[in-house]
C-alpha positions as CSV (number, residue, x, y, z in Angstrom):
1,X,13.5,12.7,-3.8
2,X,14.9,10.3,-1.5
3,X,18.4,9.2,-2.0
4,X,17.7,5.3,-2.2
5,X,15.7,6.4,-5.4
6,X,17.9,8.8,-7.1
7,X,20.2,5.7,-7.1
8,X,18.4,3.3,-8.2
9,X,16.9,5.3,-10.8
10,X,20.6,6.4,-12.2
11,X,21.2,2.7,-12.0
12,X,18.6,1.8,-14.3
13,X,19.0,4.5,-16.7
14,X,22.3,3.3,-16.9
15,X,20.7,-0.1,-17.6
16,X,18.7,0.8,-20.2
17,X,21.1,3.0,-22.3
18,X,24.2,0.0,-21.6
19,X,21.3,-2.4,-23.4
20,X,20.5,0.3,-25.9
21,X,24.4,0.5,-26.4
22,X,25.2,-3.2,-26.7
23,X,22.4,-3.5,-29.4
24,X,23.8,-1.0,-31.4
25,X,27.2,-1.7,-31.4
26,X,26.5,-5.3,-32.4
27,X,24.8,-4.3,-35.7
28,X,27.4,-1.5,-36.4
29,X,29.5,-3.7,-39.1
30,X,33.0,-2.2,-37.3
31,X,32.4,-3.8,-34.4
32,X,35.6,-4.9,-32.8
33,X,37.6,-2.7,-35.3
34,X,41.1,-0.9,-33.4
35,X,41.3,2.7,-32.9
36,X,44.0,4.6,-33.7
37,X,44.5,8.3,-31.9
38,X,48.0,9.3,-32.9
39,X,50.4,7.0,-31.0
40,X,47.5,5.5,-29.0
41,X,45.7,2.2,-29.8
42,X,42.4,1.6,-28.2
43,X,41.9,-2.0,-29.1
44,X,39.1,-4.8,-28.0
45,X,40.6,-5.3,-24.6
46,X,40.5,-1.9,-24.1
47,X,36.7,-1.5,-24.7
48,X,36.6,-4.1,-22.7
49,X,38.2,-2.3,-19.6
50,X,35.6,0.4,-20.5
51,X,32.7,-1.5,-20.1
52,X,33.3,-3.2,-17.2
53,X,34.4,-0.1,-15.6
54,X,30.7,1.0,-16.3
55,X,29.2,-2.2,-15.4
56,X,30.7,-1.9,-12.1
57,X,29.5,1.5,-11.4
58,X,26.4,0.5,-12.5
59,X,25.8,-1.9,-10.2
60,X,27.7,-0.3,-7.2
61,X,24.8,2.7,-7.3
62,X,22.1,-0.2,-7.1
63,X,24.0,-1.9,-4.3
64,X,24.8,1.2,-2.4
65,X,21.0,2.5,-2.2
66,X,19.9,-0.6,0.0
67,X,22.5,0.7,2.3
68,X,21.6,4.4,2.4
69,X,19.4,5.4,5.5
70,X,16.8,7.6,4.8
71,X,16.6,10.5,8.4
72,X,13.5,10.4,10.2
């Protein structure tokens, strides 16, 4: 397959299970609860760091496969 595909495809995968994600986690009755793994607390802002971080590798495999050139 060609590369301009492969990324856009993992893009909207990624899409798709983000929305899948997001719909789930607002009917979980925890949501926004604080995690606590020994001294380590992975609170709100935290997820929030998370999900950005995958938002913006989301969208930087969509933008990068209008840039790849496909050889001739």
């Amino acid at each position: 397959m060609k590369k301009k595909i492969i990324l856009r495809l993992i893009s909207m995968i990624m899409l798709i299970i983000a929305i899948v994600f997001v719909a789930v986690a607002l009917s979980n009755p925890q949501f926004g609860r604080v995690i606590h793994i020994g001294n380590f607390t992975f609170g709100a802002e935290t997820w929030r760091i998370c999900y950005a971080i995958y938002a913006l590798i989301m969208v930087g495999f969509f933008v990068i496969s209008f840039f790849i050139k496909e050889k001739e």
